[in-house]
C-alpha positions in Angstrom: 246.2 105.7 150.5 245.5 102.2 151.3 241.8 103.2 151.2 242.4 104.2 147.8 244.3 101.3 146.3 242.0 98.2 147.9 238.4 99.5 147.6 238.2 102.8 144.8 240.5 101.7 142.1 239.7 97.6 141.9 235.9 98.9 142.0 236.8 101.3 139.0 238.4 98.6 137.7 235.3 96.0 138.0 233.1 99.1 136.5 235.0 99.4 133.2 235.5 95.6 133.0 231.8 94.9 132.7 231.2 97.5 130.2 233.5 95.7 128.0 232.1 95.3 124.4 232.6 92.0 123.1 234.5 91.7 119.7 232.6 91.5 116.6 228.9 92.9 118.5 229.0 95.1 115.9 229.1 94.8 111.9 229.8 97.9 109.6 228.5 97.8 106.3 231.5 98.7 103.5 229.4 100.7 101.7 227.3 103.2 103.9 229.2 102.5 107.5 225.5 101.3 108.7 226.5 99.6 112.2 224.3 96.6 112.5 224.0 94.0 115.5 225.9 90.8 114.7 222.3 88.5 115.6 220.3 91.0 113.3 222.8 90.8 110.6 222.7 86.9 111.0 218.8 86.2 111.2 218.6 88.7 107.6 221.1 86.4 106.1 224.4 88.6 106.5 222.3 91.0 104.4 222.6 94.5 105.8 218.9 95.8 106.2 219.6 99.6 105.3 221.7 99.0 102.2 221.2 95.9 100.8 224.8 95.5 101.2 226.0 91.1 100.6 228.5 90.3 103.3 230.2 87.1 103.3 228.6 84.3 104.5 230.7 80.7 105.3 230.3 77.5 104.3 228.0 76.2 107.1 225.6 78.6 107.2 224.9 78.9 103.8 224.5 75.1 103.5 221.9 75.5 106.4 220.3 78.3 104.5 220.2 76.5 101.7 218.6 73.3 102.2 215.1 72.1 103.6 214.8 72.9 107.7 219.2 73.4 107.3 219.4 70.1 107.3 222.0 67.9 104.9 224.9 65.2 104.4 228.2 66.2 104.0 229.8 64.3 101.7 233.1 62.6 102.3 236.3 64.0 100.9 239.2 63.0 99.4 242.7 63.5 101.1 245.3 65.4 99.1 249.1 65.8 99.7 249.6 68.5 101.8 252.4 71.1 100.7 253.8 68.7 98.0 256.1 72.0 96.6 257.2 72.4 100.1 256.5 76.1 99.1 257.4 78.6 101.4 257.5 83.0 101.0 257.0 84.6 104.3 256.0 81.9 106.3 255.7 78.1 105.3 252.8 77.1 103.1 251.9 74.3 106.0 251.8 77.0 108.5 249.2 79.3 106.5 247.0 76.0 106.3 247.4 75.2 110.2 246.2 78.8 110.8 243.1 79.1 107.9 241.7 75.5 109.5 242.5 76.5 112.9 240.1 79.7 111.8 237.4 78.7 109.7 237.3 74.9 111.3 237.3 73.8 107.4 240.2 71.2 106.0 240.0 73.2 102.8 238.0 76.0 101.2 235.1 74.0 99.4 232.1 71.9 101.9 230.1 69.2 99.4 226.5 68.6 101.2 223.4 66.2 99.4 219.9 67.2 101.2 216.2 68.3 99.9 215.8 71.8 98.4 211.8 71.9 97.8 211.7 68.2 98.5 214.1 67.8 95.9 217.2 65.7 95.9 220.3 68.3 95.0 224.2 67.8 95.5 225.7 71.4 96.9 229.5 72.9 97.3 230.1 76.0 98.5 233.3 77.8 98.6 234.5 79.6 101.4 236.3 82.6 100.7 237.3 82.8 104.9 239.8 80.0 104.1 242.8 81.5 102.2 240.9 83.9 99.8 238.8 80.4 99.0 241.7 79.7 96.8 241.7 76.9 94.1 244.2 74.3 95.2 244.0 70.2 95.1 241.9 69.6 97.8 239.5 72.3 96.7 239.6 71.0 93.2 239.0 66.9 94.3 235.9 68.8 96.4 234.4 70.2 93.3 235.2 66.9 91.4 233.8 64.7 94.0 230.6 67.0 94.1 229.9 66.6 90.3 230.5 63.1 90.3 228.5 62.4 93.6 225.5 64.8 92.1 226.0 62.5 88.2 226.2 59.1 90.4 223.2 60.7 92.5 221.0 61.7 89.7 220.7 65.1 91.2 221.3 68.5 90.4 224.7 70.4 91.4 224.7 73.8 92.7 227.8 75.3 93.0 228.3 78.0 95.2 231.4 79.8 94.2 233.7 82.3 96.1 237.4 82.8 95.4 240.3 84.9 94.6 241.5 82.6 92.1 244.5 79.6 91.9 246.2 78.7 95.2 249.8 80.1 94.2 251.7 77.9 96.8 250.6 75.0 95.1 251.8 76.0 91.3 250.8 73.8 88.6 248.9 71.7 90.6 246.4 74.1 91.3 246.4 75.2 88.0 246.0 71.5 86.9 242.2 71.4 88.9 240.7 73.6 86.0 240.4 71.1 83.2 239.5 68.6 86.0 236.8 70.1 87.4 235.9 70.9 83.7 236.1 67.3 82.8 233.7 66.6 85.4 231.7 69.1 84.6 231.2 67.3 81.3 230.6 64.3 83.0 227.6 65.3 84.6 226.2 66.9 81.4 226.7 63.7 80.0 224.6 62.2 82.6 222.2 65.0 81.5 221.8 66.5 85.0 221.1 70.1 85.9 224.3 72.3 86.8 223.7 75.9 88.1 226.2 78.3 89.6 226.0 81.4 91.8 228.3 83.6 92.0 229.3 85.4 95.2 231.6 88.4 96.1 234.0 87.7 94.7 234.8 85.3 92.1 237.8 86.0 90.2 240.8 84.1 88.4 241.4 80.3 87.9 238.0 79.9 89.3 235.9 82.1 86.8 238.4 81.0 83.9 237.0 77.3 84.7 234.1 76.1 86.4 232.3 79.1 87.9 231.6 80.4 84.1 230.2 76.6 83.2 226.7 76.2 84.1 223.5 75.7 82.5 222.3 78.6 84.4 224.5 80.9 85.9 223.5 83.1 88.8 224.8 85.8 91.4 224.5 87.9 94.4 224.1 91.5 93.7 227.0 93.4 93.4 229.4 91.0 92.9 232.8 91.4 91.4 233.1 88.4 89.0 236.2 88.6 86.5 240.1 87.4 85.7 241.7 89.3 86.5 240.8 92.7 89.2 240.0 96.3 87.9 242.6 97.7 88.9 245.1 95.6 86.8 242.9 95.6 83.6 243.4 99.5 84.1 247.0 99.1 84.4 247.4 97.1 81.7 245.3 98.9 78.5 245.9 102.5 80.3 242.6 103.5 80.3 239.6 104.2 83.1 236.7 101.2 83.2 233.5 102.3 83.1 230.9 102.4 86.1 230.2 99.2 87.6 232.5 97.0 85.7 233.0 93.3 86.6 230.0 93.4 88.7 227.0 91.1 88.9 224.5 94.0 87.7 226.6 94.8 84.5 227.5 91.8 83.5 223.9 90.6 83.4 223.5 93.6 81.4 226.0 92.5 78.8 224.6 88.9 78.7 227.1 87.1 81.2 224.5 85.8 83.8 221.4 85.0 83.3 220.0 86.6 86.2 220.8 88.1 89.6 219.3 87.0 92.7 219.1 88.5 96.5 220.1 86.2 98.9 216.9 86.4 100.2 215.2 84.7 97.3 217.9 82.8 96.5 216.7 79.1 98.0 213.1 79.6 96.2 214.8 80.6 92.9 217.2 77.0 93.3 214.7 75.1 94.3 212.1 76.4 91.1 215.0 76.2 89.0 215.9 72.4 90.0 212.4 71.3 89.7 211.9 73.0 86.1 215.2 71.1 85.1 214.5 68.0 86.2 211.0 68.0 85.1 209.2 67.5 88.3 205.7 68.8 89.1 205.7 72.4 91.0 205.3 72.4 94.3 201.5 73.2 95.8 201.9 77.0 97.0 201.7 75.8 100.9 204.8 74.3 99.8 207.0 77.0 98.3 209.7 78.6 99.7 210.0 82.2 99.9 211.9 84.9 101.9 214.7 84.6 104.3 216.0 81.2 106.0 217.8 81.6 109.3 221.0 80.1 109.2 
């Protein structure tokens, strides 16, 4: 027995141990269940190879996708009260925010960056949806604001890169106060007759869409992206009657006139970077010095 219980079961132990799968190895794809290797998945741009499938990509690494050789300049935030409703449902506001920047290692949902996109000076923001649904609240809203003025102050284009679920609820008027903000500023930067383009990723819906996702000069997105107010299934409640195929996504609404064009992620930095030099009026690049096909993050 003691044979047994100090040499065969801590060595069956050891055996299963090491063939221990490490979380997240593995990546299903929502739509055909294609199981794809977490590095693959990465260097193809969190674009699943079979189906063509857009997963979520964060903050950082689309930055890095984005811009010439990854690299940038983040641009310096402003603080914002934190919980000024003292809101609490289930748990306490402050607590939700502890855990989303524990998670994401974000303050907030929306990165500002300035860097080169085909040699080209552009201001960038990116909302994360990883940090609470990428909900609009003030310190999103201040983001967005500080990346239009920064981009007008600049002389640079502003891409916004917009993800969300809509209006932070725990912060009430105040979050619905950053739409005619970030509209304002919006203005701003028209004003200063600089380029603003947006692209839409899955999803964009709510406060955000309702303000300045649906405001730029040239508005782009993902495929298959659901972009609306409010979600299909409450539209359906509400008028009592079935939506047709596809609704609120990136490929019908280009159809009925809402984008001007949608754009794989995998030609999406050569399309941003054409699209900034044709709006600034600056001379094409030579073709040695285009950008085309996928960037590793």
């Amino acid at each position: 027995m003691n044979w047994i219980s100090n040499v065969v079961r801590p060595k069956i132990r050891d055996f299963l141990a090491r063939r221990e799968v490490p979380e997240n190895l593995w990546v299903k794809c929502p739509e055909t269940g294609q199981m794809v290797f977490h590095k693959d998945l990465e260097a193809n741009l969190y674009v699943i190879p079979g189906s063509g499938y857009h997963m979520r990509m964060d903050a950082v690494k689309r930055l890095k996708a984005t811009f010439d050789n990854g690299v940038y300049e983040e641009v310096p935030l402003p603080e914002v009260a934190i919980d000024p409703l003292k809101f609490r449902d289930e748990r306490r506001y402050i607590d939700r925010l502890k855990d989303a920047r524990a998670k994401t290692g974000y303050q907030d949902a929306v990165k500002v960056a300035t860097g080169l996109l085909g040699e080209l000076p552009v201001t960038i923001a990116v909302q994360d949806f990883g940090f609470m649904g990428g909900s609009l609240g003030m310190a999103a809203g201040e983001a967005v604001v500080k990346g239009l003025e920064t981009a007008a102050a600049k002389g640079t284009p502003f891409i916004m890169f917009a993800a969300s679920g809509g209006a932070r609820m725990q912060e009430g008027i105040l979050s619905l106060m950053q739409m005619p903000r970030t509209t304002a500023a919006i203005q701003e930067l028209r004003e200063a007759k600089k380029p603003y383009i947006v692209v839409l990723t899955n999803p964009t819906t709510g406060g955000v869409t309702a303000s300045y996702a649906m405001l730029g000069d040239v508005q782009i997105s993902e495929p298959g992206a659901l972009i609306g107010f409010a979600g299909p299934r409450v539209i359906e409640q509400t008028i009592r009657e079935k939506l047709p195929d596809g609704f609120q996504r990136a490929e019908y609404l280009y159809a009925h006139g809402m984008l001007d064009m949608v754009v794989h992620r995998h030609q999406m930095r050569e399309t941003l970077g054409r699209l900034c030099r044709l709006l600034m009026k600056a001379p094409a690049l030579p073709p040695q010095g285009r950008l085309a096909g996928p960037v590793a993050a």
